[in-house]
C-alpha positions as CSV (number, residue, x, y, z in Angstrom):
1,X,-15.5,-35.5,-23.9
2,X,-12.8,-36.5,-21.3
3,X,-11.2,-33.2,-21.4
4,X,-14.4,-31.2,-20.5
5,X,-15.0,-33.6,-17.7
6,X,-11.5,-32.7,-16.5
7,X,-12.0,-28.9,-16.8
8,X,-15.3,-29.7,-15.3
9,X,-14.1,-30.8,-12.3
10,X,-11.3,-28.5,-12.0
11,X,-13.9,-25.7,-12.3
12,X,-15.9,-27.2,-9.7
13,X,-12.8,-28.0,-7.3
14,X,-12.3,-23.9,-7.7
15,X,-15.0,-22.7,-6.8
16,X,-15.4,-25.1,-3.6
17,X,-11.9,-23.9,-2.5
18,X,-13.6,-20.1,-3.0
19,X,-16.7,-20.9,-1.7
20,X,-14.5,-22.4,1.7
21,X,-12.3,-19.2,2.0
22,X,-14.2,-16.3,0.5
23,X,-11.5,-13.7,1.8
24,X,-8.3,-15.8,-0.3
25,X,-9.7,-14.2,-3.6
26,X,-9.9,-10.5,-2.0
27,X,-6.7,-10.4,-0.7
28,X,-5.4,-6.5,-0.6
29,X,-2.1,-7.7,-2.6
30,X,-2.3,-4.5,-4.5
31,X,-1.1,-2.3,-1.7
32,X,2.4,-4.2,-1.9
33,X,5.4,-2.2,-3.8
34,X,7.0,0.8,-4.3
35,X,4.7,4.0,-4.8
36,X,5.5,8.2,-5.9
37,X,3.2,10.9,-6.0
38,X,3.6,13.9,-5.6
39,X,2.5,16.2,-2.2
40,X,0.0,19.3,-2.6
41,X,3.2,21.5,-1.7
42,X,5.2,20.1,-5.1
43,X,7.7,17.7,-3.5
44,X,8.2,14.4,-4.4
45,X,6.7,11.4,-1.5
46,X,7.9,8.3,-1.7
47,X,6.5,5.1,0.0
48,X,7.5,1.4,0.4
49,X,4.8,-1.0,1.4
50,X,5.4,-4.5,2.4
51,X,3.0,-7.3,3.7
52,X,3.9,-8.2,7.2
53,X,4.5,-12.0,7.0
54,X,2.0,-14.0,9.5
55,X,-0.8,-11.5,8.8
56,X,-2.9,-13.3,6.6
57,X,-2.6,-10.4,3.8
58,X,-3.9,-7.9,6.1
59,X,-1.1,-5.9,8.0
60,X,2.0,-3.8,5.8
61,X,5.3,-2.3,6.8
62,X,5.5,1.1,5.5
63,X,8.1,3.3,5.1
64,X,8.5,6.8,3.5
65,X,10.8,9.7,2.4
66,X,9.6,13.1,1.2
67,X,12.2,15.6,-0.3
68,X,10.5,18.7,1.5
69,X,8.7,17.8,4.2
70,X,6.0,20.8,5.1
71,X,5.6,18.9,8.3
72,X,9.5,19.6,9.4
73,X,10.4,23.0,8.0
74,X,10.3,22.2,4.4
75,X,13.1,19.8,5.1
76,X,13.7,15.9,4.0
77,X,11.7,13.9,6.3
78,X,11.3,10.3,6.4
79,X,8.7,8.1,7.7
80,X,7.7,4.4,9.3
81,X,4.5,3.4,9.9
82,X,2.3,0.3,9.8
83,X,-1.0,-0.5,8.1
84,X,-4.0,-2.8,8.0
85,X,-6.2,-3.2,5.1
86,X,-9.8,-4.4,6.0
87,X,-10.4,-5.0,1.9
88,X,-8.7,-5.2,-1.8
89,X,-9.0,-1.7,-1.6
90,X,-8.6,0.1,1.6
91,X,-6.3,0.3,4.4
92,X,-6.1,2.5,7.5
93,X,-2.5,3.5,8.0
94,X,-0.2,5.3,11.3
95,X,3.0,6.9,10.1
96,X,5.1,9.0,12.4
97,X,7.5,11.4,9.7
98,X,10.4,13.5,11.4
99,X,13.1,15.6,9.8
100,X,16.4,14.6,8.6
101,X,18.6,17.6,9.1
102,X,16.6,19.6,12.1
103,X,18.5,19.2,15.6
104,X,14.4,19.8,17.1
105,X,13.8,16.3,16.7
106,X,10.1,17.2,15.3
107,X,8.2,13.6,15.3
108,X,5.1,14.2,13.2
109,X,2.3,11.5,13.4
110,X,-0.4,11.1,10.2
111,X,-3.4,8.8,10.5
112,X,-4.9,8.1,7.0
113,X,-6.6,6.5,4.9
114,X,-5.1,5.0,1.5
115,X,-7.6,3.9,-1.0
116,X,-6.1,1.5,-4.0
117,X,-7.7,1.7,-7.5
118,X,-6.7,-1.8,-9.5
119,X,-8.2,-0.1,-12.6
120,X,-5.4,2.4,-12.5
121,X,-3.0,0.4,-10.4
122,X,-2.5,3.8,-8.4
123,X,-2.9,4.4,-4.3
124,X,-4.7,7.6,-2.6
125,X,-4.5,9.3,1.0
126,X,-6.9,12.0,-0.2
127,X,-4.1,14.8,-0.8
128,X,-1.4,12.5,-2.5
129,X,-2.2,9.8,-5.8
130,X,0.9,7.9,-6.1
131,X,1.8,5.7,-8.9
132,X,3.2,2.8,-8.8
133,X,7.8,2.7,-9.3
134,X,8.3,-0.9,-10.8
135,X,12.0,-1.9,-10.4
136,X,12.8,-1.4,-14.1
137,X,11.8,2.1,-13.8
138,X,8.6,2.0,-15.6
């Protein structure tokens, strides 16, 4: 009986804390890591997403690399770009891509939308799904 009234209590601290900060359980967490899809043109896109520290789970660093960038010539481009996610599952992103090898300097700035599915651990911009690239390369 003393053990219930310890998980009891527990329980109940849990879901005061909840109750007190109802957007610390829906924290968009699942944008965070290393993501590859591939683009409607057959090249690989990379991204890197990081949460921005002092932004209460809500603002990422992005950054980007696709092998043949339609955008710049069909050449590598990279790209950098922050985002801000409203929920768990959605975040409105800015990235400005520009080629690697062009001497143009072609800047090429995307507004989109990235939509994350936890069921399928896998992100969306509506033309790309990536997957996500754990660091033991599964």
């Amino acid at each position: 009986m003393k053990r219930f009234g310890v998980v009891a209590l527990f329980v109940a601290a849990a879901f005061s804390l909840a109750a007190a900060f109802p957007g610390a359980a829906a924290t968009p967490r699942g944008f965070e890591g290393n993501w590859q899809g591939t683009d409607p043109d057959g090249s690989t896109v990379t991204l890197s997403i990081r949460l921005e520290r002092g932004s209460e789970g809500r603002a990422f660093q992005m950054m980007g690399f696709d092998d043949r960038g339609s955008c710049c010539f069909d050449e590598p481009v990279r790209g950098r770009g922050v985002g801000v996610s409203w929920d768990a599952e959605t975040m409105e992103a800015t990235l400005v891509w520009w080629g690697l090898r062009s001497s143009d300097h072609i800047f090429y700035p995307v507004n989109t939308t990235f939509l994350y599915n936890p069921d399928t651990d896998t992100l969306t911009d509506g033309l790309v799904e990536y997957h996500r690239v754990r660091p033991d390369g599964g």
